[in-house]
KEVEX-860512 format. One line per field, with one value per residue: x, y negated, z negated of N, C-alpha, C in turn; residue number from 1; chain. Coordinates in pm, 1 decimal. Last residue first. Layout:
n_c1 = X  ... $
n_c2 = Y  ... $
n_c3 = Z  ... $
ca_c1 = X  ... $
ca_c2 = Y  ... $
ca_c3 = Z  ... $
c_c1 = X  ... $
c_c2 = Y  ... $
c_c3 = Z  ... $
num = NUM  ... $
chaine = A  ... $
***
This chain:
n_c1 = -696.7  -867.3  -845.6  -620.2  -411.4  -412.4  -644.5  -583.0  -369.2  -525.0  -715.2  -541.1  -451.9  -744.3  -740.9  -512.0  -548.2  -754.9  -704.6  -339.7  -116.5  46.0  5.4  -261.0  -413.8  -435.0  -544.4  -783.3  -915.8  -932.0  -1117.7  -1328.0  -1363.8  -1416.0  -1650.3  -1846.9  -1911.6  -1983.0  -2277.7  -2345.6  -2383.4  -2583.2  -2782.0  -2827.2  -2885.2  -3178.0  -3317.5  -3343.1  -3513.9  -3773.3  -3905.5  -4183.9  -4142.6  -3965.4  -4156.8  -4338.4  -4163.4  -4142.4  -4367.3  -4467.6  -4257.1  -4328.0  -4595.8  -4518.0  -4380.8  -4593.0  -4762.6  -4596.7  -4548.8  -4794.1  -4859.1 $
n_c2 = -4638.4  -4463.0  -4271.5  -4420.4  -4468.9  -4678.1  -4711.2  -4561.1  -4727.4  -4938.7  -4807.6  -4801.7  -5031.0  -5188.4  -4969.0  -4985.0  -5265.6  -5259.1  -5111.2  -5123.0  -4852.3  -4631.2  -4418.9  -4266.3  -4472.0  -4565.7  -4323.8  -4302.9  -4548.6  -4539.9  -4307.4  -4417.8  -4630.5  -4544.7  -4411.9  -4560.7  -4714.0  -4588.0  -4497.3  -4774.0  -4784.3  -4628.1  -4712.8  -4914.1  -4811.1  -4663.2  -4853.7  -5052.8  -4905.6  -4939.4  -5270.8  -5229.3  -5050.6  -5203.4  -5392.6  -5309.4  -5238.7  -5500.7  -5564.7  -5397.2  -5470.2  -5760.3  -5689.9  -5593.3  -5772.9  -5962.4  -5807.7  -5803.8  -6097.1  -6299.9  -6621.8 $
n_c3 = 1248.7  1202.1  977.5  729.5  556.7  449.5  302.8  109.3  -32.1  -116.0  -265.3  -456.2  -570.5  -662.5  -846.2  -1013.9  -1056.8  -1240.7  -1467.4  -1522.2  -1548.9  -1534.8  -1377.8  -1424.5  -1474.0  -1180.8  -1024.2  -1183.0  -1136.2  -848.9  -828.6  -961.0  -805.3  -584.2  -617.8  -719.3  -516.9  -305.9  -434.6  -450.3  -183.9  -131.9  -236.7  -123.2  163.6  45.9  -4.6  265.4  444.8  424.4  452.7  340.8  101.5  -53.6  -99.1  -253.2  -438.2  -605.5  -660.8  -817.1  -1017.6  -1064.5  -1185.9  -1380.5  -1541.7  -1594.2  -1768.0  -2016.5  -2041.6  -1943.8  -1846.5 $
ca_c1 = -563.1  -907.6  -847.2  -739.7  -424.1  -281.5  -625.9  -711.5  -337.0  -444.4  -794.2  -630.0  -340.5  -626.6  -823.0  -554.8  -423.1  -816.7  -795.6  -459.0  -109.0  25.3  98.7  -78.0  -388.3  -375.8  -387.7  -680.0  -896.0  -849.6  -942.9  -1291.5  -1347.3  -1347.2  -1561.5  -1762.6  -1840.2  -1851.7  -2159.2  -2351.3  -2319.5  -2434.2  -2718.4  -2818.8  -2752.8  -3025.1  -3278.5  -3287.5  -3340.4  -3694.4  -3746.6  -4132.3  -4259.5  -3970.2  -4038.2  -4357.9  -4262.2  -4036.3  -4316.1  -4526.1  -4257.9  -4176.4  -4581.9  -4612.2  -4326.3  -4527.2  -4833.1  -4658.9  -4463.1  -4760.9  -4850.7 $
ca_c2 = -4694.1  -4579.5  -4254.3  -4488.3  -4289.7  -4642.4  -4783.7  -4501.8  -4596.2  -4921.8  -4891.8  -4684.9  -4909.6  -5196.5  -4976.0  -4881.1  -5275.9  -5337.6  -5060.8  -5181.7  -5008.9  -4679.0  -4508.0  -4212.2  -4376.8  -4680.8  -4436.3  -4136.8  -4503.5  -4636.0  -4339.3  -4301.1  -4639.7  -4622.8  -4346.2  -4426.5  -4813.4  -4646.9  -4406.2  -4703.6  -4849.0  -4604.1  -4576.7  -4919.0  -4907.2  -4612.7  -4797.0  -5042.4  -4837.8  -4846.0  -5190.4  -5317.8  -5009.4  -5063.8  -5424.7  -5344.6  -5120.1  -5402.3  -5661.2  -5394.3  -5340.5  -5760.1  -5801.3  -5494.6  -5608.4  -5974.0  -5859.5  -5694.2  -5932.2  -6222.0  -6486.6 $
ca_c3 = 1259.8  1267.3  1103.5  777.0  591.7  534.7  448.5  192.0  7.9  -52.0  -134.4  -405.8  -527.6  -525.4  -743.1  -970.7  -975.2  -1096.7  -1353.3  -1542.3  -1495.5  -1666.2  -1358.7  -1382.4  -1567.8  -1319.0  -1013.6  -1219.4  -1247.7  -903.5  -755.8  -1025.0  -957.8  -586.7  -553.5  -825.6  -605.2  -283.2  -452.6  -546.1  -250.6  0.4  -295.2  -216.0  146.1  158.5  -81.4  163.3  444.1  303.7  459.3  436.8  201.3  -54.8  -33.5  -152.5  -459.4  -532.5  -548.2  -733.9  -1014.8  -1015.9  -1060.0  -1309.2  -1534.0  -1531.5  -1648.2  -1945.5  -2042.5  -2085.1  -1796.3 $
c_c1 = -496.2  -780.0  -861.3  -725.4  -596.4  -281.4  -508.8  -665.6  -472.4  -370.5  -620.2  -688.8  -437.2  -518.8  -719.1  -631.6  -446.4  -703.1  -787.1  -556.1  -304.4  0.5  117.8  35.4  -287.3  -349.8  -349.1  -554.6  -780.9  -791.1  -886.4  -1128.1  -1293.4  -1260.5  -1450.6  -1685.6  -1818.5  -1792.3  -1994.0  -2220.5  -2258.1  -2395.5  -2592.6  -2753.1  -2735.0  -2892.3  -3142.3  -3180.1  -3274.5  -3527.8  -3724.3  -4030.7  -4200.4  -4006.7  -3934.7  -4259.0  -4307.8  -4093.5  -4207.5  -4442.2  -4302.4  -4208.3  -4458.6  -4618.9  -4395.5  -4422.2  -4704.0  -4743.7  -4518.7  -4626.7  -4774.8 $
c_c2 = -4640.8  -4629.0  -4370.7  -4365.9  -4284.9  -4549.6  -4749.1  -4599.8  -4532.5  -4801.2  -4907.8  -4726.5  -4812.9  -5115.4  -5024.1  -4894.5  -5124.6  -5275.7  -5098.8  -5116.5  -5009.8  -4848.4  -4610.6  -4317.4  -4297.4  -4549.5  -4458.0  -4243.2  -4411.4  -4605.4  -4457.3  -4272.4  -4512.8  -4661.6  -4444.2  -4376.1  -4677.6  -4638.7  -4464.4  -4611.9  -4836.9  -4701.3  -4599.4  -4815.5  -4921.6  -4666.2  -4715.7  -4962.5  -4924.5  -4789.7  -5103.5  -5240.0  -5080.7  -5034.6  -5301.8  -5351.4  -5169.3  -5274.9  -5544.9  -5466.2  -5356.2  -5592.5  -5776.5  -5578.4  -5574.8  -5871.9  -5921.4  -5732.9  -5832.8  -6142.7  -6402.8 $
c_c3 = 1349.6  1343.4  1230.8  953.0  689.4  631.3  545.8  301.2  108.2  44.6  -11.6  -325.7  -433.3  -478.5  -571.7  -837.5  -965.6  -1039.3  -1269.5  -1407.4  -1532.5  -1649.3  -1462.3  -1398.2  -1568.9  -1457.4  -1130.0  -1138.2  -1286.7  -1040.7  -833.2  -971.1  -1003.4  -755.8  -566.0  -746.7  -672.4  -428.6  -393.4  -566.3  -394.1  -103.8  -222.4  -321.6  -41.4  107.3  -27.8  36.6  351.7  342.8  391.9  519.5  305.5  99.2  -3.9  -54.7  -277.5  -451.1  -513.8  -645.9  -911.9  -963.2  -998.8  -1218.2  -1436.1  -1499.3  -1546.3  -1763.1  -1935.0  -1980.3  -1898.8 $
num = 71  70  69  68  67  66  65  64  63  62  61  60  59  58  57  56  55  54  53  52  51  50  49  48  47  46  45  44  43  42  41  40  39  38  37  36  35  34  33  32  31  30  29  28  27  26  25  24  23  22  21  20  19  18  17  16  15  14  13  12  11  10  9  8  7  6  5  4  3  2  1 $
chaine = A  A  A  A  A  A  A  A  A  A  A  A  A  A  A  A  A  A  A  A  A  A  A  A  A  A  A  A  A  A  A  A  A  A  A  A  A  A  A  A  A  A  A  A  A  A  A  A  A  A  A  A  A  A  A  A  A  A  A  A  A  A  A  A  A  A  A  A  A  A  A $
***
């Protein structure tokens, strides 16, 4: 099976699976935008504070859970 014939098998299979469940694409974006929302807070933390991305993030997940309407 060449490249090209297989590009257009994976394209169509998604293309189907599309059609099946399109709230897929939904959760996929809903994910998407978590993850720059999370990155971009974690980022402007660790850049104030002069600490590494991940301990930004976790500072920033931290601080959203404190201030959680839930709670």
């Amino acid at each position: 099976m060449s490249t090209r014939s297989t590009s257009l098998l994976v394209l169509l299979a998604c293309l189907a699976a599309l059609l099946v469940v399109p709230d897929v694409l939904l959760i996929v974006f809903a994910g998407i935008l978590l993850a720059v929302l999370l990155h971009g807070g974690g980022h402007l933390i660790a850049a104030r504070l002069g600490v590494a991305d991940g301990w930004g993030v976790g500072l920033f997940l931290l601080g959203r859970a404190s201030r959680s309407p839930f709670g």
